[in-house]
N, CA, C and O atoms as CSV, one atom per row, in Angstrom:
chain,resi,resn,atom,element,x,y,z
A,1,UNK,N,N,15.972,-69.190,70.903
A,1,UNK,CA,C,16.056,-70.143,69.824
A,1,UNK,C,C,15.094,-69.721,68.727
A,1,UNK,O,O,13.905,-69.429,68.853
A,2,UNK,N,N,15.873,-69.746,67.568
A,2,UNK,CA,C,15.157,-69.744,66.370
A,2,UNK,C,C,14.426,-70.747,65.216
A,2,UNK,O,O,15.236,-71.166,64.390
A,3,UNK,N,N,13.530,-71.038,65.091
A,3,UNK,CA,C,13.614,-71.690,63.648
A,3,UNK,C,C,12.948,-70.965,62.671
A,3,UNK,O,O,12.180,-70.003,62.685
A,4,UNK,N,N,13.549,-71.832,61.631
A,4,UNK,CA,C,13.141,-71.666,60.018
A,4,UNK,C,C,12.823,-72.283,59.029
A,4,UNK,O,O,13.571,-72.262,58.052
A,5,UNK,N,N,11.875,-72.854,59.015
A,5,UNK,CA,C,11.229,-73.846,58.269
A,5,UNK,C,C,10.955,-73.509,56.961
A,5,UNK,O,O,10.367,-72.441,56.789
A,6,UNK,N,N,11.189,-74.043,56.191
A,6,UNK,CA,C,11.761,-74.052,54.015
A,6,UNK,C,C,10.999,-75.255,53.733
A,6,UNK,O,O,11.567,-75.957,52.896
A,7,UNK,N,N,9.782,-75.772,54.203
A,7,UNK,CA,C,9.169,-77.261,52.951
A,7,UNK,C,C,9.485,-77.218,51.714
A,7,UNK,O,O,9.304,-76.289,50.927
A,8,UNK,N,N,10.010,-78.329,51.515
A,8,UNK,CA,C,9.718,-78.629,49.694
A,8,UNK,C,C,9.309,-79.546,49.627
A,8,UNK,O,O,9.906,-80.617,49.736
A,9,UNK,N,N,8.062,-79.356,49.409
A,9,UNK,CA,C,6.571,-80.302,49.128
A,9,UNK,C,C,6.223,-80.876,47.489
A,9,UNK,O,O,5.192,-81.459,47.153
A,10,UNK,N,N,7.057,-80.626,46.856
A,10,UNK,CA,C,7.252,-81.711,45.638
A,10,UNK,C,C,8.298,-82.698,46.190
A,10,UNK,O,O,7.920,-83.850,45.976
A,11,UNK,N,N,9.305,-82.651,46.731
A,11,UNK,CA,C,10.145,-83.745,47.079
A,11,UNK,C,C,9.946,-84.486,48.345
A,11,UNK,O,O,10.435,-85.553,48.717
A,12,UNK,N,N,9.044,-83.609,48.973
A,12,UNK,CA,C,8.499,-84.129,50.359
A,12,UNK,C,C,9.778,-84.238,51.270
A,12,UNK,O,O,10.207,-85.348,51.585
A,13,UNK,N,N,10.392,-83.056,51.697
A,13,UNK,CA,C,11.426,-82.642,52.120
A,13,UNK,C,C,11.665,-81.549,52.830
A,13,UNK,O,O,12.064,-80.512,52.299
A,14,UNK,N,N,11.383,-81.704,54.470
A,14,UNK,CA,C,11.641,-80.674,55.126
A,14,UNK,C,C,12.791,-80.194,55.525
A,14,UNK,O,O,13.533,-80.954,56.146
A,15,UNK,N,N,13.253,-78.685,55.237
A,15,UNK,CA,C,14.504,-78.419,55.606
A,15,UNK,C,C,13.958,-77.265,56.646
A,15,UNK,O,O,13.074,-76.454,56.370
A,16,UNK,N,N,14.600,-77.348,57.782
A,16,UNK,CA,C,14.833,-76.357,58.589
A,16,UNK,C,C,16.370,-76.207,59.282
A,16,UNK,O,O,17.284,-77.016,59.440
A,17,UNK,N,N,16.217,-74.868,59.596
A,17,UNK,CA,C,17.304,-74.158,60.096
A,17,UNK,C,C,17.120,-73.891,61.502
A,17,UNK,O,O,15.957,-73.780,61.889
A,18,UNK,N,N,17.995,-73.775,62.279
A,18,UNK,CA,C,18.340,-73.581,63.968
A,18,UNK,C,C,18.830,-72.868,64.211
A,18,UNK,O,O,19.847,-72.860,63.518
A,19,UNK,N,N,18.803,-71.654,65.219
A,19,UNK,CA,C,19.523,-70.927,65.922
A,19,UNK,C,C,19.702,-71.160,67.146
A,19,UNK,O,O,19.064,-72.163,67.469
A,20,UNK,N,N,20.253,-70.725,67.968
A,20,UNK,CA,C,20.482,-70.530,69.485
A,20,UNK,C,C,20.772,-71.775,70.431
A,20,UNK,O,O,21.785,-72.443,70.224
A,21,UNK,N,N,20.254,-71.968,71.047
A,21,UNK,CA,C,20.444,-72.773,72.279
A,21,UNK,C,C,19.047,-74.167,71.852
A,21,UNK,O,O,17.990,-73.772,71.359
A,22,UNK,N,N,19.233,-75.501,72.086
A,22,UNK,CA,C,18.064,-76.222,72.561
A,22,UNK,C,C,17.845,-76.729,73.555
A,22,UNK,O,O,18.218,-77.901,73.625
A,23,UNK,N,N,17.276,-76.235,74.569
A,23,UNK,CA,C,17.523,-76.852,75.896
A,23,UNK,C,C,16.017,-76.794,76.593
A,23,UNK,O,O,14.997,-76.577,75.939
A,24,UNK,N,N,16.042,-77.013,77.967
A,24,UNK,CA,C,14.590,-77.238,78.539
A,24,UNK,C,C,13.889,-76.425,77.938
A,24,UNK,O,O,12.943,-76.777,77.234
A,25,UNK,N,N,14.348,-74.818,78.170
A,25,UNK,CA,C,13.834,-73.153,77.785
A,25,UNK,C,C,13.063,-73.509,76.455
A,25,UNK,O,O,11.858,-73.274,76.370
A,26,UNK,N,N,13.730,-74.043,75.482
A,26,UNK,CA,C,13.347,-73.928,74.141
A,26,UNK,C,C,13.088,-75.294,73.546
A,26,UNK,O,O,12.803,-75.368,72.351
A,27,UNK,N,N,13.170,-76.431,74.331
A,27,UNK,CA,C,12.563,-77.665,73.628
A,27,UNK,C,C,11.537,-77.849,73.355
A,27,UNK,O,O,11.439,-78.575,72.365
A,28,UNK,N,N,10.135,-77.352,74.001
A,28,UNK,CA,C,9.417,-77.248,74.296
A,28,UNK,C,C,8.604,-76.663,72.607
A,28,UNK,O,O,7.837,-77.275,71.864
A,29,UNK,N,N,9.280,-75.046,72.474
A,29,UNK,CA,C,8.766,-74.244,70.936
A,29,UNK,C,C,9.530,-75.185,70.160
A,29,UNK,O,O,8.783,-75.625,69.286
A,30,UNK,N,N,10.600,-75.661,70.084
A,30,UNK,CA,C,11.523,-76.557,68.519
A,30,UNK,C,C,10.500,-77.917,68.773
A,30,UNK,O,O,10.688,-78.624,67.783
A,31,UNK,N,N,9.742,-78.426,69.454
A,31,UNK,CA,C,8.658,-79.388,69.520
A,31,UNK,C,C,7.527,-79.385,68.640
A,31,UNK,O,O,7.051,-80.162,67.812
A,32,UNK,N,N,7.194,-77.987,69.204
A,32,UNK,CA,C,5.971,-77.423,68.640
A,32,UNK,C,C,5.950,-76.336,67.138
A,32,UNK,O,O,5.026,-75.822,66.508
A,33,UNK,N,N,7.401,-76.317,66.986
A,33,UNK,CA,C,7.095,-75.747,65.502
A,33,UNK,C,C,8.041,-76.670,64.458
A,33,UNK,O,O,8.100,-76.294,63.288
A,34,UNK,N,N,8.865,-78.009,64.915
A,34,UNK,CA,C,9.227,-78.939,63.889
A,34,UNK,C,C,8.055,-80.235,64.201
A,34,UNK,O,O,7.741,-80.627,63.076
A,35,UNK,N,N,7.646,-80.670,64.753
A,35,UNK,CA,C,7.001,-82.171,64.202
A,35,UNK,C,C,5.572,-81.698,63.973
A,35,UNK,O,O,5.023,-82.495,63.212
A,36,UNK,N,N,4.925,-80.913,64.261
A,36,UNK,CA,C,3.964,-80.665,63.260
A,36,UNK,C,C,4.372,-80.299,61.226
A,36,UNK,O,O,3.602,-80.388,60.269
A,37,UNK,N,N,5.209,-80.075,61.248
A,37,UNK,CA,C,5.968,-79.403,59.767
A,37,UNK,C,C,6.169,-80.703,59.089
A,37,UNK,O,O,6.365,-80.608,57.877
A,38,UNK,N,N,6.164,-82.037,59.649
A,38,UNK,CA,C,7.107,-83.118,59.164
A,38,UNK,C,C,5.955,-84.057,58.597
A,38,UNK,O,O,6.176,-85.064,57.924
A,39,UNK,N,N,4.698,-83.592,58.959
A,39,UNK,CA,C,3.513,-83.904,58.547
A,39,UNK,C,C,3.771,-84.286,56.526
A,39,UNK,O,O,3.852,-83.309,55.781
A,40,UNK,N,N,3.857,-85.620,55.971
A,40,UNK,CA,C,3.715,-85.416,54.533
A,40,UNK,C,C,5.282,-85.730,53.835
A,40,UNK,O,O,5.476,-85.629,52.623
A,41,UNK,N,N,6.323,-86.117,54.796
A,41,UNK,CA,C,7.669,-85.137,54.374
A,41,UNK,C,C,8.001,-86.606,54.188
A,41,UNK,O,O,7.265,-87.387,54.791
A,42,UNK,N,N,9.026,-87.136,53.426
A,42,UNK,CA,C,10.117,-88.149,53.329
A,42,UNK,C,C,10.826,-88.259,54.187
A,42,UNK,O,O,10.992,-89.231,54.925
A,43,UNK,N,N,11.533,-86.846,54.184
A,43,UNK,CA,C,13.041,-86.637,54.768
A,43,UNK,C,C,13.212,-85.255,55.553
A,43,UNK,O,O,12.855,-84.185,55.059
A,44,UNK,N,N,13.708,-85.356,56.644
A,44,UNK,CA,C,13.882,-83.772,56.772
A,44,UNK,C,C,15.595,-83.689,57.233
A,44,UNK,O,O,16.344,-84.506,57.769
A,45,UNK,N,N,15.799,-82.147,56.690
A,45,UNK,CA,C,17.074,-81.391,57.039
A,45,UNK,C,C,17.006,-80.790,57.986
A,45,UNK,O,O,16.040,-80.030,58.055
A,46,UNK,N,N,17.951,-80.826,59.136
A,46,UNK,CA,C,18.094,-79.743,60.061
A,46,UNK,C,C,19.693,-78.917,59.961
A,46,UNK,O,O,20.635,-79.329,60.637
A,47,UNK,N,N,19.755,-78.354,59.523
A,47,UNK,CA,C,20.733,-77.428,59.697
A,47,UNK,C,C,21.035,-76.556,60.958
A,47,UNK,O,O,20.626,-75.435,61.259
A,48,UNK,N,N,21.988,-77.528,61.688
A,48,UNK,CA,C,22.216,-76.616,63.404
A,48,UNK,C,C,23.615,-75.532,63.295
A,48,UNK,O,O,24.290,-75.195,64.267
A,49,UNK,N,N,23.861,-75.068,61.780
A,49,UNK,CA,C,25.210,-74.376,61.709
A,49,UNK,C,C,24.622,-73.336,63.300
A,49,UNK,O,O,25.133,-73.486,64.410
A,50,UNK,N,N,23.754,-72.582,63.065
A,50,UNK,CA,C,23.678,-71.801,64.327
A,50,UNK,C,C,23.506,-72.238,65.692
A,50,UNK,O,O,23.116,-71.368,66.470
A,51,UNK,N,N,23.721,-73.442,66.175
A,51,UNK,CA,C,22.894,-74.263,67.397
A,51,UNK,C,C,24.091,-73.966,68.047
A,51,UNK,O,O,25.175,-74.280,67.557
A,52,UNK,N,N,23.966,-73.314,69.240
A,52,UNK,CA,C,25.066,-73.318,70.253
A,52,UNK,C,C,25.614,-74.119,70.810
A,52,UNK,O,O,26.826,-74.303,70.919
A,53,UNK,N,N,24.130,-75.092,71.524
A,53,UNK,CA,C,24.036,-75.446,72.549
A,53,UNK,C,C,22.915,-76.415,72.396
A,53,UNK,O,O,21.812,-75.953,72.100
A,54,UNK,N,N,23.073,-77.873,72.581
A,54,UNK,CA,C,21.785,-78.667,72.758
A,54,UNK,C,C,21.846,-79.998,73.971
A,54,UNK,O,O,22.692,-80.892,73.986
A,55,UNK,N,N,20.896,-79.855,74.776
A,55,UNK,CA,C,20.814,-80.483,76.101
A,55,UNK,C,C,20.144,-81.639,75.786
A,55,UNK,O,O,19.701,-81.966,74.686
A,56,UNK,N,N,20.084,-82.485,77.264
A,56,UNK,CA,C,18.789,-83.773,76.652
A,56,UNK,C,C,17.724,-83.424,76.195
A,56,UNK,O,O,17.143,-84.139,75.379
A,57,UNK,N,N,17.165,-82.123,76.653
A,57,UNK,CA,C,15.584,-81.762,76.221
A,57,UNK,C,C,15.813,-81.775,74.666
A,57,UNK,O,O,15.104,-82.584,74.068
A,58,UNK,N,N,16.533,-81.149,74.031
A,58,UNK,CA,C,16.695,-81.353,73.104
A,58,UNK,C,C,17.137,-82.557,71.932
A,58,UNK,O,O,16.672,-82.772,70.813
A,59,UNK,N,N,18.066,-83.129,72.580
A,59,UNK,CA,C,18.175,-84.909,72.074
A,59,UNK,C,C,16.634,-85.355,72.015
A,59,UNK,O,O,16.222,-86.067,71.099
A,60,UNK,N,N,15.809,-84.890,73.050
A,60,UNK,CA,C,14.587,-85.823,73.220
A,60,UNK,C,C,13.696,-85.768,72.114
A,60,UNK,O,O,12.874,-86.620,71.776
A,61,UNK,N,N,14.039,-84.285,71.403
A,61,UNK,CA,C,12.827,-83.829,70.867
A,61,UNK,C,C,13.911,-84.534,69.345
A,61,UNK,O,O,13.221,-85.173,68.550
A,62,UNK,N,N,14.744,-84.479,69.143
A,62,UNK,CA,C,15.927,-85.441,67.907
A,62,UNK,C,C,15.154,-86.427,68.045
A,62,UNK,O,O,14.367,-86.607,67.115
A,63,UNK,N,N,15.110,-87.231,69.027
A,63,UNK,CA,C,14.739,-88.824,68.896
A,63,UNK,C,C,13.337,-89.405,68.604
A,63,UNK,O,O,12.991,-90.562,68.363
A,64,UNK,N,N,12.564,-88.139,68.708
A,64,UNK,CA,C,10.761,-87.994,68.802
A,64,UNK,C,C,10.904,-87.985,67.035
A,64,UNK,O,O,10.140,-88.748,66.443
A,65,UNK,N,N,11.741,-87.249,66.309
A,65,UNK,CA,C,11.672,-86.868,65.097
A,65,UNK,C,C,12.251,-87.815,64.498
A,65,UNK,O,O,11.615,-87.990,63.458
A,66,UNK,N,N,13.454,-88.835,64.579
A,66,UNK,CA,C,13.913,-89.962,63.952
A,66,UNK,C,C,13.003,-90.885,64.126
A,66,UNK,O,O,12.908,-91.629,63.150
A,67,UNK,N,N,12.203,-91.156,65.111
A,67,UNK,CA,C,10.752,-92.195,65.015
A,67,UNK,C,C,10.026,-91.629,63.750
A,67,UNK,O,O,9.890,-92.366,62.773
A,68,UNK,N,N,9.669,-90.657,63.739
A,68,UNK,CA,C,8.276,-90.347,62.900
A,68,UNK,C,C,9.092,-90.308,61.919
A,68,UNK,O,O,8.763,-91.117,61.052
A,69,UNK,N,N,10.605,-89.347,61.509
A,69,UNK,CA,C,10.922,-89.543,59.957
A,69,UNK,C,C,12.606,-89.972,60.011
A,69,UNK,O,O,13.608,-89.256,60.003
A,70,UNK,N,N,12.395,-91.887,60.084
A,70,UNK,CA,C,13.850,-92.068,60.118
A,70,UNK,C,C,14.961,-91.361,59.116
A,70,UNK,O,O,16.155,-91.259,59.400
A,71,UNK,N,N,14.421,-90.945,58.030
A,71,UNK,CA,C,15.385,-89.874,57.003
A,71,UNK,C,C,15.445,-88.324,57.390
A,71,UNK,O,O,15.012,-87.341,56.790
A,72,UNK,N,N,16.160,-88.451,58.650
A,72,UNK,CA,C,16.518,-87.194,59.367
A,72,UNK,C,C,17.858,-87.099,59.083
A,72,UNK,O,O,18.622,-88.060,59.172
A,73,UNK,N,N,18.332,-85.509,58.598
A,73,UNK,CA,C,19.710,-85.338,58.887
A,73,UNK,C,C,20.034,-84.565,59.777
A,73,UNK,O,O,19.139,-83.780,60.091
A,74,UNK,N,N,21.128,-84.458,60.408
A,74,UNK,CA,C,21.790,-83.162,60.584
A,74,UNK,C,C,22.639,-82.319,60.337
A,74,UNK,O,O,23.740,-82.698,60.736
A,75,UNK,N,N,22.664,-81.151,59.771
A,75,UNK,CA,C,23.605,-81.048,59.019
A,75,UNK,C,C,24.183,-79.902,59.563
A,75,UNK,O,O,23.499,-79.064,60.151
A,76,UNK,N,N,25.854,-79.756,59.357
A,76,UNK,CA,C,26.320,-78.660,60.149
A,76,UNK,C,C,26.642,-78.538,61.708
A,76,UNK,O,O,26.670,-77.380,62.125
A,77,UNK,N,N,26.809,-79.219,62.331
A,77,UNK,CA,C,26.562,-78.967,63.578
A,77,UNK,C,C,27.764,-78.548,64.186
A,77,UNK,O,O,28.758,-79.172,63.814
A,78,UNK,N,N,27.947,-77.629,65.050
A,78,UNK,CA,C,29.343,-77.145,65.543
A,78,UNK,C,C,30.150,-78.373,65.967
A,78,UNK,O,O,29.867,-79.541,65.703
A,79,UNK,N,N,31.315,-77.879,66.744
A,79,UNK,CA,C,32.344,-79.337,67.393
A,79,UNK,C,C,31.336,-79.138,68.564
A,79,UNK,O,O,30.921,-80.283,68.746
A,80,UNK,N,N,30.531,-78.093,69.716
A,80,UNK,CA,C,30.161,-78.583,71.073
A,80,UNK,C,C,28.598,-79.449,70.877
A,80,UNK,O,O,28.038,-80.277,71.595
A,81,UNK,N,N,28.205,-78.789,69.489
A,81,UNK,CA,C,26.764,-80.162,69.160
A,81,UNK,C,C,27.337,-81.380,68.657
A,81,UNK,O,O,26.681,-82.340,69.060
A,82,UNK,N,N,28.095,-81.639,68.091
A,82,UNK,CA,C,28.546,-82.470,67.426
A,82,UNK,C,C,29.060,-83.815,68.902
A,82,UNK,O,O,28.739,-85.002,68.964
A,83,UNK,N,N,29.995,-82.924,69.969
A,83,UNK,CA,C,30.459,-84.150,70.800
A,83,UNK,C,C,29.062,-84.309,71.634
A,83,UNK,O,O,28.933,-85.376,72.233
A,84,UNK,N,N,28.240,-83.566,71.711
A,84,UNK,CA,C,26.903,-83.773,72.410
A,84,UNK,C,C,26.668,-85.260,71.712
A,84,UNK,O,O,26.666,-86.312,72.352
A,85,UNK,N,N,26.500,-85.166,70.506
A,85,UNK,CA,C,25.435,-86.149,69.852
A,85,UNK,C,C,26.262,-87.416,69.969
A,85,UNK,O,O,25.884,-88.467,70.488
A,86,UNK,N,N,27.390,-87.184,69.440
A,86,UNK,CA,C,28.257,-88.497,69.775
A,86,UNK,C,C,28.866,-89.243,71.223
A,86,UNK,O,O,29.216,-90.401,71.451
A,87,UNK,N,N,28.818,-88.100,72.011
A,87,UNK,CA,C,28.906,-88.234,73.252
A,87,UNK,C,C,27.587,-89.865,73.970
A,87,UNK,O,O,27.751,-90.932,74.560
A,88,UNK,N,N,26.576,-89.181,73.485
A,88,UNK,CA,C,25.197,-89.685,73.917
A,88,UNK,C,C,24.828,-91.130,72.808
A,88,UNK,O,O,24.027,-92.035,73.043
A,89,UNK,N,N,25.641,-90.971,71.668
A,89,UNK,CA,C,25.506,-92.006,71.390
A,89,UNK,C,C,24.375,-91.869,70.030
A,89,UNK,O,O,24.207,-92.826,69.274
A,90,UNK,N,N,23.464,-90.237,69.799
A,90,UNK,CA,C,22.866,-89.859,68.831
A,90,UNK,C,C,23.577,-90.036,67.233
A,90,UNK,O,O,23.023,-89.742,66.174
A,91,UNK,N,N,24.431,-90.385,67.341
A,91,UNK,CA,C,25.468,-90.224,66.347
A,91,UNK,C,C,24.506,-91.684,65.083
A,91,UNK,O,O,24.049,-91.643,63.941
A,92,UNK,N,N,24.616,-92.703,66.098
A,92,UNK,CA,C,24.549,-93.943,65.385
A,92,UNK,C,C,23.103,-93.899,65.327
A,92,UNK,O,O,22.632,-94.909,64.804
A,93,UNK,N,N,22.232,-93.017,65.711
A,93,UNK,CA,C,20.464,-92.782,65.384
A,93,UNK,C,C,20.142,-91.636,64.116
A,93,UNK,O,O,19.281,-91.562,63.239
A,94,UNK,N,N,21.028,-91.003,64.424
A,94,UNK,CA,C,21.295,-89.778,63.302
A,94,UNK,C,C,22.075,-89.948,62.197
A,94,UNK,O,O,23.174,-90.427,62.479
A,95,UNK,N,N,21.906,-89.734,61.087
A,95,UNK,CA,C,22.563,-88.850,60.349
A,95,UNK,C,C,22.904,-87.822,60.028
A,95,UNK,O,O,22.214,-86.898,59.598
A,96,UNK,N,N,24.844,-87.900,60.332
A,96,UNK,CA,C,25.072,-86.004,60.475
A,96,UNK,C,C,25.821,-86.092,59.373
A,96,UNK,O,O,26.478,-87.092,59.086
A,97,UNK,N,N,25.761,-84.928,58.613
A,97,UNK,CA,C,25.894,-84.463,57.701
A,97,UNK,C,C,27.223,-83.034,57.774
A,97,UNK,O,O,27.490,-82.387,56.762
């Protein structure tokens, strides 16, 4: 798993980008290198066009980030993230984009 973190700190607007898989393996680093970033922010973007794959570990670390910045999106997300989130019910906590 990848990220890519883009602040725009005049609008107070974090956008990051996703690659790979989010799951136990990698919830853990997408923990530790998005909610420290969100520090200051309004709103943040996540762009999962690359997200394969996202497990509960990963929902968990979604739902840790809609507490601290309810102006979370998601944007992009394939059809197998997409029935994840709606599946679970993330749909109506999120905004997907």
């Amino acid at each position: 798993m990848n990220v890519t973190l883009n602040p725009d700190k005049e609008n107070k607007v974090l956008r990051a980008a996703v690659s790979g898989n989010i799951d136990t393996t990698t919830s853990d680093q997408f923990e530790q290198e998005l909610l420290p970033a969100i520090t200051g922010c309004d709103a943040v973007e996540i762009d999962m066009t690359e997200v394969d794959y996202i497990s509960s570990a990963g929902l968990r670390i979604l739902l840790k980030l809609v507490q601290l910045c309810p102006a979370t999106t998601i944007k992009n997300p394939n059809s197998v993230v997409k029935d994840v989130l709606e599946m679970t019910g993330m749909n109506s906590i999120l905004t997907i984009a």
